[in-house]
N, C-alpha and C positions, 0 to 999 in steps of 0.2 A: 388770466390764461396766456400762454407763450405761444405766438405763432410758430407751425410747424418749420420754418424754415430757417431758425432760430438755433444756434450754436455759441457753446463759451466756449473761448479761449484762454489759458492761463499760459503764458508766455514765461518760464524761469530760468536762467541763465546761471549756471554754475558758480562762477566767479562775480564778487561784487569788490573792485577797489573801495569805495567808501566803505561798507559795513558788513566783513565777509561774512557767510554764512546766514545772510538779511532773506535770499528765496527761500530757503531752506521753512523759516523759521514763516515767514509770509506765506508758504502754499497750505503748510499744517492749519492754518488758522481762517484761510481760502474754503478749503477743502473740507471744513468741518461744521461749516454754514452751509453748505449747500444740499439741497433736497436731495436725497436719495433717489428718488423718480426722475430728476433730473441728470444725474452721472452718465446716462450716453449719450449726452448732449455737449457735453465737455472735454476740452480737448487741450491736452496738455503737450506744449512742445519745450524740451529741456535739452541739455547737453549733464544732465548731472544724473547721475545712476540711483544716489538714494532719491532725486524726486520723481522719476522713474517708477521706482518700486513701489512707494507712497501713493502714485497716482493711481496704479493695479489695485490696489488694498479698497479704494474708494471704488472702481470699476468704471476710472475714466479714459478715455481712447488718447492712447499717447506717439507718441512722436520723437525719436532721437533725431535733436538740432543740430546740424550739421556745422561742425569748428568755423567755416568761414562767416556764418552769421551769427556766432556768438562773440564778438568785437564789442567794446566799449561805442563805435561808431555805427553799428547794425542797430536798423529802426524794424518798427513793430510788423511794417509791411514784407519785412525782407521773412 
């Protein structure tokens, strides 16, 4: 049982210099284990439009990440 107070976050970032298009390819495979019953519970914050869309398709509460915390040097908190 998941306490009520209980939220995911999937944090994906646009751009990856080591392995481009690694979120992309990481959120489909995120997002396709996760319970059904669970998707508004999930909260997806991106700068990239197709995981965006992807995230709607599953019916989880999204977020456009705003350019200055999407840095190579922006941590999980910001």
């Amino acid at each position: 049982m998941i306490p009520n107070n209980t939220v995911f976050l999937i944090p994906a970032r646009k751009n990856s210099k080591g392995l481009p298009g690694k979120n992309r390819k990481l959120f489909k495979s995120t997002a396709s284990i996760i319970p059904k019953e669970l998707s508004s519970l999930v909260y997806v914050s991106t700068d990239d439009e197709y995981i965006l869309e992807e995230a709607k398709k599953y019916g989880f509460n999204c977020f456009q990440r705003p350019d200055d915390i999407c840095l190579d040097t922006s941590s999980l908190k910001e």
